[in-house]
Each structure stands twice: as C-alpha cells, then as structure tokens.
C-alpha positions as CSV (number, residue, x, y, z in Angstrom):
1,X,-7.6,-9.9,-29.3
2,X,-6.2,-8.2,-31.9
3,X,-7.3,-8.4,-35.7
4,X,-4.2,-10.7,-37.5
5,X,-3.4,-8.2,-39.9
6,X,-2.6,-5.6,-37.1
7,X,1.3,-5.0,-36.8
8,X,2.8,-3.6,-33.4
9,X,4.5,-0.3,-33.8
10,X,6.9,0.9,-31.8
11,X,6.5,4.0,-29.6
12,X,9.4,5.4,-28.4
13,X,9.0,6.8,-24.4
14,X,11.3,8.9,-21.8
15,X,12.3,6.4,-18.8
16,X,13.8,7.2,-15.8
17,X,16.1,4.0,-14.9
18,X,18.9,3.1,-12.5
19,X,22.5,3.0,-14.1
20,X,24.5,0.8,-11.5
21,X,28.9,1.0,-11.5
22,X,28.6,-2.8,-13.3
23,X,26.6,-1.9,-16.1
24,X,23.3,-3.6,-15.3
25,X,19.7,-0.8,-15.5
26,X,16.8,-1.1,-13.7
27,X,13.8,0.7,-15.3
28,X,12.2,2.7,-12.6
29,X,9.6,4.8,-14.3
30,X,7.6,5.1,-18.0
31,X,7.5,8.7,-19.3
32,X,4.8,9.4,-22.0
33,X,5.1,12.5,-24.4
34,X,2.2,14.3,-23.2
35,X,3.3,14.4,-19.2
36,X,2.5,11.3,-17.6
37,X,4.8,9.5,-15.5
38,X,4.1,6.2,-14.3
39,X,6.0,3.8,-11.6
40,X,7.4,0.6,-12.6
41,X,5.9,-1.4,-9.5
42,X,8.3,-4.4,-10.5
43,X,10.7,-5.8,-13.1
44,X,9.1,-9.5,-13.6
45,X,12.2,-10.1,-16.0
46,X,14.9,-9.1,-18.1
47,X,16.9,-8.0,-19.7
48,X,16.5,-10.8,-21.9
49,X,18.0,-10.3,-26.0
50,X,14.8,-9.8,-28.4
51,X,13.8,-11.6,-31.4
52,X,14.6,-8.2,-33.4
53,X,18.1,-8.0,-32.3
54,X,20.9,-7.9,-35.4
55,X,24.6,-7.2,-35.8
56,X,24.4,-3.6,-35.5
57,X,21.1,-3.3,-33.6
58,X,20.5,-5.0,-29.6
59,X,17.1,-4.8,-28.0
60,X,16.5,-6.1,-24.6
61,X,13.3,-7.0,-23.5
62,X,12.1,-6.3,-19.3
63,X,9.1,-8.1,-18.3
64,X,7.6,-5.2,-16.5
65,X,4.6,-4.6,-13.8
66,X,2.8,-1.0,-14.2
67,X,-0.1,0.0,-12.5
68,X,-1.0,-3.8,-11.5
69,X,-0.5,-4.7,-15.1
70,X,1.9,-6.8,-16.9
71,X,3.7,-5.9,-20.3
72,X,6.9,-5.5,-21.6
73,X,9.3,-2.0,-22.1
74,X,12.4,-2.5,-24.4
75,X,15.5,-1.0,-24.9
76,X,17.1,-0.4,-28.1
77,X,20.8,-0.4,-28.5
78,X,22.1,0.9,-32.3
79,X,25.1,1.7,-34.0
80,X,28.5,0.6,-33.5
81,X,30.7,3.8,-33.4
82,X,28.2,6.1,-31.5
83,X,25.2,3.7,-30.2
84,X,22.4,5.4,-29.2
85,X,20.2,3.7,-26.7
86,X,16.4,4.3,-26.7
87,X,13.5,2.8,-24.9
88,X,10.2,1.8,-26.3
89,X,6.8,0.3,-25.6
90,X,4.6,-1.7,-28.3
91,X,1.3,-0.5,-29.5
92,X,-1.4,-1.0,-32.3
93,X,-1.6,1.2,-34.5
94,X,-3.7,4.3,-33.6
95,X,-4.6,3.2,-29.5
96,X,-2.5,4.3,-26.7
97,X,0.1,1.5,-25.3
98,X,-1.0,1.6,-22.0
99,X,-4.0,3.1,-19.7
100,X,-3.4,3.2,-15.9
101,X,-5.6,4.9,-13.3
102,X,-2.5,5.7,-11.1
103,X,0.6,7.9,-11.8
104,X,3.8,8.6,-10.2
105,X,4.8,11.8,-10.3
C-alpha cells in the first residue's frame, strides 16, 4: 500500500484503439515509450467521466484487464477549439505503472 503522502502522476502512453463510425473507442493495446506493447485482454468498464474532468478539460476512465491484471487507462480530452486527446496510465512517483510477463507485439 502506498505511503499517504505519495501523489499519482500521470504517465502519458501510445495506445492503439478502435475508432468505430458512432464515435464510441475501444482501447486495444498499451504502448510504453521504451517498446513494449501490451494487449488489453478486456475492457471491464468505461468510458465512465473522471473526478478530474473540468470545463475545458474531459477525462474518461476504462476499467481495463492487462496481462491478467486489473487497472485503469484514461483518456484525456483538452481544449475547446483544437482538443487534443491523449491517453494515460497512473503511477507513483519513480516505479513503472505496470509489470507484465507477457507482450503483444
């Protein structure tokens, strides 16, 4: 369990997802920086709107399964005239988000 004083940071992470004709995505894969892909064995849930979602910023939250384990993979929706959209895991400070014996690709 982490120490209360540690804060999550976001790292921001390449995914490859599925864009369908009504608008709805489907995260398929987690790419880290260094390489690694890993499969998204299952979306548990989402997109559900995050606690950290304002008037010019929208983050959805998928309740994903990866490499048997459970956690969660957001995506990030700011600006109004341009929005940019980026996905991103949650990590403490200094310790890789994830460790999974098994990759993709």
């Amino acid at each position: 369990m982490p120490a209360p004083n540690m804060r999550k940071e976001r790292r921001y992470v390449d995914v490859v997802a599925r864009w369908r004709d009504d608008g709805q995505v489907t995260p398929l894969a987690v790419c880290w920086p260094d390489g690694r892909t890993f499969q998204i064995d299952e979306v548990l849930g989402g997109p559900a709107a995050n606690a950290f979602s304002s008037a010019h910023e929208i983050t959805l939250r998928y309740k994903v399964r990866v490499g048997g384990r459970v956690t969660h993979l957001f995506l990030e929706k700011s600006g109004e005239a341009h929005p940019t959209l980026r996905w991103y895991v949650e990590a403490l400070p200094g310790r890789p988000p994830w460790r999974f014996g098994r990759h993709s690709f």
